[in-house]
ZAMARGU-4260 file (C-alpha; in steps of 0.2 Angstrom, whole numbers, plus 5000, padded with zeros to 4 digits):
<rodrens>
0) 5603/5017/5005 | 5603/5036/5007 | 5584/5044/5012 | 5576/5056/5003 | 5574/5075/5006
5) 5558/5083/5010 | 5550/5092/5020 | 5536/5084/5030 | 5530/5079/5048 | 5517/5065/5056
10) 5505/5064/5068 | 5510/5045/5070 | 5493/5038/5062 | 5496/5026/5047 | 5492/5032/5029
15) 5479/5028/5019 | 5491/5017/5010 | 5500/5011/5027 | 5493/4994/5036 | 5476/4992/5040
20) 5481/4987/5056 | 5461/4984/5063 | 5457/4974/5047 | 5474/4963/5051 | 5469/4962/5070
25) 5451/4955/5066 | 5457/4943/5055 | 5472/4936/5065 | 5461/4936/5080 | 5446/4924/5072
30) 5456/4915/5062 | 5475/4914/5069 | 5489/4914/5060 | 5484/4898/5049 | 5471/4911/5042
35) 5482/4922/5037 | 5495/4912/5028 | 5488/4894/5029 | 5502/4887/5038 | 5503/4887/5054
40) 5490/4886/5070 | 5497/4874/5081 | 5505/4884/5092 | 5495/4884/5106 | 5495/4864/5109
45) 5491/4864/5128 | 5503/4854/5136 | 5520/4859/5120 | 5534/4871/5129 | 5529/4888/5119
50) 5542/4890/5106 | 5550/4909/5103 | 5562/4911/5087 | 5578/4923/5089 | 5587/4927/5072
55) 5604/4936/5075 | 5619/4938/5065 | 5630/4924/5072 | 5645/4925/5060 | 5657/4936/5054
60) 5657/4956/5056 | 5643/4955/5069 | 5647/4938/5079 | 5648/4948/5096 | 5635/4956/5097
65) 5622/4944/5090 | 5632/4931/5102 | 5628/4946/5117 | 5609/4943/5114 | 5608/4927/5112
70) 5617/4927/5130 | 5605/4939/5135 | 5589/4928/5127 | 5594/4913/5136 | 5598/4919/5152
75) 5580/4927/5152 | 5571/4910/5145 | 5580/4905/5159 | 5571/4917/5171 | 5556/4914/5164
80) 5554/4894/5169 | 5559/4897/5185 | 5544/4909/5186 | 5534/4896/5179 | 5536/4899/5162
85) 5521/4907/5151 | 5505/4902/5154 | 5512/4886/5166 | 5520/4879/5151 | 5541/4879/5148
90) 5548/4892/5134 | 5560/4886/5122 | 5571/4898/5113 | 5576/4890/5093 | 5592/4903/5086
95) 5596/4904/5067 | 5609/4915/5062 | 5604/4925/5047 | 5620/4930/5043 | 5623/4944/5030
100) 5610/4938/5020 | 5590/4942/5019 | 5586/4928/5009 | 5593/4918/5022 | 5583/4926/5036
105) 5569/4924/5027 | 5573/4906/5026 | 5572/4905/5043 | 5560/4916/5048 | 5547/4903/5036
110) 5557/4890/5044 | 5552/4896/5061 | 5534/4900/5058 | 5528/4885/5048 | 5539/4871/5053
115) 5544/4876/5071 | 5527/4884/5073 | 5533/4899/5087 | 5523/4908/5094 | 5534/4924/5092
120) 5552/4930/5087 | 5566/4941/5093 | 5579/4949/5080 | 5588/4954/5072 | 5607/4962/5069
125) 5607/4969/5052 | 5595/4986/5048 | 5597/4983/5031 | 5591/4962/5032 | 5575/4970/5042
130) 5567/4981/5029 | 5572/4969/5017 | 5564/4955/5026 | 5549/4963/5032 | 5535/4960/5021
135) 5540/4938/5025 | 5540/4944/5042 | 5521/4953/5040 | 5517/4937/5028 | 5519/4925/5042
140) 5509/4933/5055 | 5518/4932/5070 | 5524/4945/5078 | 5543/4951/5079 | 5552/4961/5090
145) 5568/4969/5087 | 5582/4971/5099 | 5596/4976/5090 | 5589/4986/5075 | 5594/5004/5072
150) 5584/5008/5058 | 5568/5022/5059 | 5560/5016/5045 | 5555/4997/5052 | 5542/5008/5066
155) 5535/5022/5056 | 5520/5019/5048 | 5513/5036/5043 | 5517/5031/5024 | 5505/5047/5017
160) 5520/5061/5024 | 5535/5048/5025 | 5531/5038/5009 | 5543/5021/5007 | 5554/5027/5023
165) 5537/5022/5033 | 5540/5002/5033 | 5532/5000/5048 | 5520/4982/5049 | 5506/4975/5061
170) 5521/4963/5066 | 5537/4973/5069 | 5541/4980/5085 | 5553/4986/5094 | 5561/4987/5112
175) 5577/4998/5110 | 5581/5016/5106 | 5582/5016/5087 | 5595/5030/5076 | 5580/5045/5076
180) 5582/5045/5095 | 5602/5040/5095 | 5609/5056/5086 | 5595/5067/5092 | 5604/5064/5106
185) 5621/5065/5100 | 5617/5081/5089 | 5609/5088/5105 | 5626/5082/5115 | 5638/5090/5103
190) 5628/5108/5102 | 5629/5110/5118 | 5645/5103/5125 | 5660/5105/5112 | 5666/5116/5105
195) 5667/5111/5088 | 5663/5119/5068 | 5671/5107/5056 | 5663/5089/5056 | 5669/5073/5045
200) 5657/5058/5045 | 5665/5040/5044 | 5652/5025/5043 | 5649/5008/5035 | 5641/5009/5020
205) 5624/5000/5021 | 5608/5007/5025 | 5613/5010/5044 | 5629/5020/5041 | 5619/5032/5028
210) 5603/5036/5040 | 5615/5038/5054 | 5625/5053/5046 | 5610/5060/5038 | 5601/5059/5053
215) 5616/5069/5066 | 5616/5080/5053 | 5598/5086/5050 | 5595/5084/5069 | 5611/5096/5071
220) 5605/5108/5057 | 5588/5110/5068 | 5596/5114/5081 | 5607/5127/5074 | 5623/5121/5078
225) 5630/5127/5060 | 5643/5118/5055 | 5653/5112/5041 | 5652/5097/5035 | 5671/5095/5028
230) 5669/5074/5023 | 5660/5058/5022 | 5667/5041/5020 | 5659/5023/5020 | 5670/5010/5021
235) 5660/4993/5014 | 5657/4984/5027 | 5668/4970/5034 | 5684/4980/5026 | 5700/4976/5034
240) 5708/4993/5028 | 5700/5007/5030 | 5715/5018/5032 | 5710/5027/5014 | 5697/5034/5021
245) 5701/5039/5037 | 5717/5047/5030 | 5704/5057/5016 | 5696/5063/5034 | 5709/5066/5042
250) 5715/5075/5029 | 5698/5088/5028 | 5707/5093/5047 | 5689/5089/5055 | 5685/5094/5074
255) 5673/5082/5075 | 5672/5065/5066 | 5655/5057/5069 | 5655/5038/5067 | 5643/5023/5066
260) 5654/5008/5067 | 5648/4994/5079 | 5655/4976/5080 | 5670/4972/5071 | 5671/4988/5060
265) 5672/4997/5077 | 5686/4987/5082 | 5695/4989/5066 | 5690/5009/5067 | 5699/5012/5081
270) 5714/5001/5078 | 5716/5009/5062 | 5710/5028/5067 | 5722/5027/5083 | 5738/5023/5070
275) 5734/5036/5060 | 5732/5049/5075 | 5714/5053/5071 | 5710/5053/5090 | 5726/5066/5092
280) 5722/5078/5078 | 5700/5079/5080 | 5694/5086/5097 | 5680/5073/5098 | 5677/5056/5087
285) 5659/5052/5091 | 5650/5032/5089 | 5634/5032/5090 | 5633/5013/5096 | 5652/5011/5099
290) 5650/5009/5118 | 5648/4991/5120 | 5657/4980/5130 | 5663/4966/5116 | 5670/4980/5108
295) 5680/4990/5122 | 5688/4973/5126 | 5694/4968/5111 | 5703/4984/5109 | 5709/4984/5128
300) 5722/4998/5129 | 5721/5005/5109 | 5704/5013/5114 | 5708/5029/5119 | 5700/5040/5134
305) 5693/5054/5136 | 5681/5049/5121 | 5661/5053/5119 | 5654/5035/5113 | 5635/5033/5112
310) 5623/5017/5112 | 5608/5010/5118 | 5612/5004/5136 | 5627/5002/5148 | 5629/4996/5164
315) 5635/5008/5177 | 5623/5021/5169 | 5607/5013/5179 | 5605/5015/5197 | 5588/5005/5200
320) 5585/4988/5208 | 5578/4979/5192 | 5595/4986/5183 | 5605/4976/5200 | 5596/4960/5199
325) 5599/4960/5178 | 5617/4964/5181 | 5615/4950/5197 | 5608/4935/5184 | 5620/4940/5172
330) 5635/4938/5183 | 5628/4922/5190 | 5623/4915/5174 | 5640/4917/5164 | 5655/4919/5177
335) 5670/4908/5172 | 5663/4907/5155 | 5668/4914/5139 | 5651/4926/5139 | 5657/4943/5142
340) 5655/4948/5161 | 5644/4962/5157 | 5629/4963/5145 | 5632/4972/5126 | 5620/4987/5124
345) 5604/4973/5117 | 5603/4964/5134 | 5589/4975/5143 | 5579/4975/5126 | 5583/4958/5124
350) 5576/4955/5142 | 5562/4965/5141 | 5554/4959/5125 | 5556/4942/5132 | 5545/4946/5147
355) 5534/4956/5137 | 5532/4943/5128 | 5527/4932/5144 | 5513/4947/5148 | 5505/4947/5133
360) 5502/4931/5130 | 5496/4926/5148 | 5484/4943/5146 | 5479/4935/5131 | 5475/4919/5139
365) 5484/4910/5123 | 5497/4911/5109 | 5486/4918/5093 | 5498/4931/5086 | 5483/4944/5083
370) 5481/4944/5104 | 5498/4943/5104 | 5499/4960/5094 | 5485/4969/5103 | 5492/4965/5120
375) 5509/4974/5115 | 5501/4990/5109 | 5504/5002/5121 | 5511/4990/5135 | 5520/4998/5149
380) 5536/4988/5156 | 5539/4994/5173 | 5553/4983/5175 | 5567/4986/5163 | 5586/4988/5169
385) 5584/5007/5160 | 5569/5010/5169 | 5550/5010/5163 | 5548/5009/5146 | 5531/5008/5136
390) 5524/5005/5118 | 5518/5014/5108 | 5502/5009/5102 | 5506/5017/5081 | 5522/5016/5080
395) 5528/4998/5088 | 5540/5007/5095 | 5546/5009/5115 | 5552/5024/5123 | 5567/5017/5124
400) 5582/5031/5129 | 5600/5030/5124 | 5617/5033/5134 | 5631/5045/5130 | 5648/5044/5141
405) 5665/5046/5142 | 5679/5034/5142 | 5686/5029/5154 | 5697/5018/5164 | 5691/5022/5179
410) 5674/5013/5176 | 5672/4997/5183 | 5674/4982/5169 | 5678/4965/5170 | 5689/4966/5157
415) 5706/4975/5154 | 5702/4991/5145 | 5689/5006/5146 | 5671/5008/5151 | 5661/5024/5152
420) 5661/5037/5165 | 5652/5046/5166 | 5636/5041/5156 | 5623/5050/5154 | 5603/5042/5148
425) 5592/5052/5135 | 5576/5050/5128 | 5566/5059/5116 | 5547/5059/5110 | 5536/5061/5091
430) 5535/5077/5094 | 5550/5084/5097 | 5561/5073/5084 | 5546/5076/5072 | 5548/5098/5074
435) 5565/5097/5072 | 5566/5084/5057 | 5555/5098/5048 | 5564/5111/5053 | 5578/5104/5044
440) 5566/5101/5029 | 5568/5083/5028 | 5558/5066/5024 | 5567/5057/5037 | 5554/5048/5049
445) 5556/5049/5068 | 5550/5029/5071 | 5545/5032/5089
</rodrens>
């Protein structure tokens, strides 16, 4: 899906066609979520372990990373009971994989809700299976939040300037930096530190891969960086040649290439872009979530140095005590196993919804999903590996930042290949995505 073009900004209030968020927060805080969709209302049995669902992409192109958060969700379920749990009762995580496939989260997600009865979720993998599973997900009442979701669209619920790009939902929320805030960040990046006029786009072609490009370029637009956009390729996801169209960038003689490959099509990106001497002939290739552990070390020595790769977290960028003691529980939770020594960019906002999670419904005193809700509007985390992040009470969305860095050998990794160095952590607000998305006289919607 490519977004439309059109110029208009937000304030961050929903339309008058959005959500009635009050109207859904009265009725989920007298009735529950058996009176919103008849099914459930059992969740809050007092002596039951207090169930959380967690839908991910388990199986083929994104099997790493979803398997990265699950790693991450377990180890702070983990945490959790030994802090005595929420509310003095256990918490038991119940994963689904939803595979390529919205009708099979949806499955789940009813699955979850009305059989399993959970008293929240965390999620999902796929941009394209959230917006098309998000009115199940607003059906059933409890609230989700996303961890691994680049999309703007799923937090942005000013539907009278954004129209259908605001899918935002009384349910949806999100702990990570989502793409309005990732190639802002890039676009800023590039502007101001290479040297570059001529830029080729390579993505997977799904809804992700299409906001991504035309975000970084209406974000590099605004700010004036001029430059000429010489190709754009979409290779379908999961394609195990992509040399047709990396060859048709090569060919435009780009000096930058932006990319957003991520999972298994990063891998095969760079295998296949390294053969064909992308990296040699561009003087930047640019990911916007390529810098992720699972991926640099099933590339080992093919990934090149010397690269700029973005994404939402990595490890050495974070010098704070509550990034130490995640990277602590992480060592000691998965040394000598098969998990990864390090955490993939969704473990601190897999982490942090999790303990979110715990504040809200202790503040709440209970498990009804409209509590649940109100609690997370504008909560402040102060405890997150990246630092403090908050909610924002509109939008669902945290103030999340994302990293940019280098490769490099020289970072230390537990694995045989590159890490970043260094890295750098940028965030941005409404207002300034919003200015510069007008400026470039567009319809995209910042989400934050």
């Amino acid at each position: 899906m490519t977004p439309d073009n059109n110029p208009h900004g937000g304030d961050g209030e929903m339309g008058s066609t959005g959500w009635n968020r009050r109207a859904y927060l009265s009725a989920a805080g007298t009735a529950g979520v058996a009176g919103l969709t008849g099914a459930v209302g059992a969740a809050s049995a007092q002596n039951n372990p207090i169930k959380i669902g967690a839908v991910y992409l388990l199986s083929g192109l994104g099997q790493s990373l979803g398997a990265a958060s699950v790693a991450a969700a377990r180890l702070t379920v983990k945490k959790i009971n030994e802090a005595g749990g929420i509310l003095g009762r256990d918490v038991t995580l119940i994963v689904r994989d939803h595979e390529n496939s919205a009708a099979t989260a949806n499955q789940h997600f009813r699955d979850l809700v009305q059989r399993e009865r959970v008293a929240a979720m965390i999620g999902l993998t796929s941009s394209g299976v959230t917006l098309s599973t998000a009115p199940t997900v607003a059906q059933l009442g409890v609230p989700l939040t996303l961890t691994d979701i680049g999309t703007p669209f799923i937090t942005e619920h000013d539907e009278d300037t954004y129209g259908d790009n605001a899918q935002g939902t009384p349910v949806h929320f999100r702990t990570n930096a989502n793409t309005a805030v990732n190639t802002y960040s890039m676009a800023r990046y590039a502007n101001e530190n290479l040297n570059v006029k001529r830029v080729a786009n390579l993505g997977p072609d799904y809804a992700y891969g299409h906001q991504c490009w035309e975000y970084f370029k209406a974000f590099s637009n605004a700010l004036g960086a001029n430059y000429e956009y010489v190709e754009s390729q979409f290779p379908e996801v999961g394609a195990s040649d992509m040399t047709p169209q990396i060859n048709s960038v090569t060919n435009a003689n780009p000096d930058l290439v932006f990319t957003s490959f991520w999972g298994g099509d990063g891998v095969t990106f760079v295998q296949q872009a390294t053969q064909q001497g992308l990296f040699e002939q561009a003087t930047d290739v640019f990911d916007t979530l390529g810098a992720d552990p699972t991926v640099f070390q099933a590339l080992g020595n093919t990934m090149p140095e010397g690269v700029n790769y973005s994404s939402w977290y990595w490890h050495s960028t974070y010098d704070n005590e509550n990034n130490r003691n995640f990277l602590d529980a992480w060592t000691q939770e998965y040394q000598g196993t098969d998990t990864i020594g390090i955490p993939s960019f969704t473990g601190p906002s897999t982490w942090s919804a999790l303990w979110m999670y715990k504040r809200a419904m202790e503040n709440a005193g209970g498990t009804n999903p409209g509590d649940i809700i109100s609690q997370l509007e504008g909560m402040k985390y102060a405890d997150d590996p990246r630092g403090s992040i908050k909610i924002d009470p509109n939008s669902h969305q945290a103030d999340a930042p994302t990293i940019i860095g280098t490769t490099s050998k020289k970072d230390d990794v537990p694995y045989d290949g590159v890490g970043l160095q260094p890295s750098q952590s940028v965030s941005a607000n409404r207002k300034t995505l919003t200015n510069l998305l007008n400026k470039a006289n567009t319809n995209l919607p910042p989400g934050v």
